[in-house]
C-alpha positions, 0 to 999 in steps of 0.5 A: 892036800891037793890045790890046783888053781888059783888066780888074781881077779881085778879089770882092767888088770894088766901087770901084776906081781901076784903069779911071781909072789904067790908061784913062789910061796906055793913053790916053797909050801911044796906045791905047785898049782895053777895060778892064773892073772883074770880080767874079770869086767862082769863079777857075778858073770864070773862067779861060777868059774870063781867057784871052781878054784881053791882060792883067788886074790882080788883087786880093783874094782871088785874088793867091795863089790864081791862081799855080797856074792860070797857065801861068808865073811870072817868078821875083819873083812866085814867089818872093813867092808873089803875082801882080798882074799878068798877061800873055796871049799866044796864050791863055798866061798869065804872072804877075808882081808889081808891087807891090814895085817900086810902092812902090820907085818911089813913094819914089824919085820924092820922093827916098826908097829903102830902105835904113837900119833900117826899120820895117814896120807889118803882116804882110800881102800888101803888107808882104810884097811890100815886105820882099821888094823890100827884101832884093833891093834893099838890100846889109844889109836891116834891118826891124823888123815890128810887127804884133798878137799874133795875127800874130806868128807869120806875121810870124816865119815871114816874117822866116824866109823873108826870112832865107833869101833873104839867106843865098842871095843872100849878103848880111847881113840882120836882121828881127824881130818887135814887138808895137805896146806893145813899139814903142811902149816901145822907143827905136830909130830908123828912117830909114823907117816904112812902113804896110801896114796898112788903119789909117785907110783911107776910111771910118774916117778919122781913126786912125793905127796909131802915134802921135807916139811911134813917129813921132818917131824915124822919118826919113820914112814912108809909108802904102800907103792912098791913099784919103784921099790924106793919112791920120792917119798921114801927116797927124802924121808930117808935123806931126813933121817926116818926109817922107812918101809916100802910096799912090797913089803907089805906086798908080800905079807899080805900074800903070805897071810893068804896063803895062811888062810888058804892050807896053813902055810908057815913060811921061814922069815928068811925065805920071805926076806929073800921073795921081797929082795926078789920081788923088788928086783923082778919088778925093776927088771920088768918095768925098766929093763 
């Protein structure tokens, strides 16, 4: 098999880990292709040039923006309505989502999955993939979403959708919406908390989207933000006691997902611990010297 190019796509994009993460993943298949960081302002401008790769990863803003460009999509990307990946072959391109199946992976290597009552800080893209994965893997999915005021209407539209998902797949499921001052007053437990917010990420460090009183009635927590590697929310979830999973994790299973896709890679386990160590310490090296 011969792959030559490759590339992230976002605007603006500035630094990015996907060329250390993916370089790396490729290096281990045996293959060393071209993989290349796009700014990418005008999407449908820049389709033609999309074509002629073997595949690209993709991230804010043209997640949702690229579906209708594309010439198919496997049924988990439409049905999240997001793809992060993308697959071209004879100048066709397909998309795919990864992000879900990242962070499930990213658990399930520190023992976690979802599963229990669980509570998901934010209502964005991630909180949507990740609600999503949750309802297709869990039997009785149960989340909580605590999100600001001005979100609590998208947050209620998704419970919707994540409703009628489940009525489709046949199973039991309960969502709803919390303000954070309700969370905060409230008194539920939860067997995991999962950030999806950017709360805390490099450079405004030192804040967490909860505190301690959210935080100690939770069994283990995990923040999408991989950069610090250990966050605020992280650093006091840990101080209480919880397991935690931080996001690069998640980071670099939902690359290797990619990489599936992409030719069938299958990678050690301990080869992908060791590219999360190094991940982590390239990105304190870059951004902290």
């Amino acid at each position: 098999m011969q792959l030559r190019s490759f590339a992230v796509i976002g605007h603006p994009i500035g630094h990015t880990m996907s060329p250390f993460i993916h370089r790396r993943l490729f290096a281990l298949s045996g293959y060393h292709p071209e993989y290349t960081v796009l700014d990418v302002p005008d999407l449908p401008a820049a389709m033609d040039t999309l074509r002629g790769m073997d595949g690209f990863n993709i991230t804010i803003p043209h997640k949702s923006a690229i579906v209708p460009l594309l010439d198919a999509v496997d049924e988990k990307a439409a049905l999240f309505g997001s793809v992060n990946t993308v697959k071209a072959e004879n100048g066709r391109l397909q998309g795919f989502t990864t992000d879900g199946i990242g962070c499930r992976k990213a658990l399930l290597r520190c023992g976690l999955d979802f599963g229990g009552r669980m509570l998901i800080l934010g209502r964005g893209g991630a909180a949507r993939a990740i609600a999503f994965e949750i309802v297709l893997t869990c039997e009785a999915p149960c989340i909580d979403f605590a999100c600001r005021g001005e979100s609590m209407e998208k947050a209620e539209s998704l419970c919707a959708e994540l409703s009628g998902l489940c009525a489709k797949l046949e199973k039991p499921g309960r969502f709803r919406v919390l303000s954070y001052s309700a969370l905060e007053a409230g008194s539920e437990t939860y067997d995991l908390v999962l950030n999806t917010t950017s709360v805390g990420m490099y450079p405004k460090t030192g804040v967490s989207v909860v505190g301690e009183t959210v935080l100690r009635r939770c069994k283990a927590a995990f923040d999408a933000v991989y950069n610090p590697g250990e966050t605020e929310f992280l650093r006091l979830a840990k101080a209480n006691g919880l397991c935690v999973v931080g996001g690069m994790g998640m980071l670099v299973c939902q690359a290797v997902a990619a990489h599936e896709i992409w030719y069938g890679a299958s990678f050690k386990d301990a080869d992908i611990e060791q590219l999360i160590v190094d991940a982590e310490a390239e990105t304190e090296r870059v951004f902290r010297g």
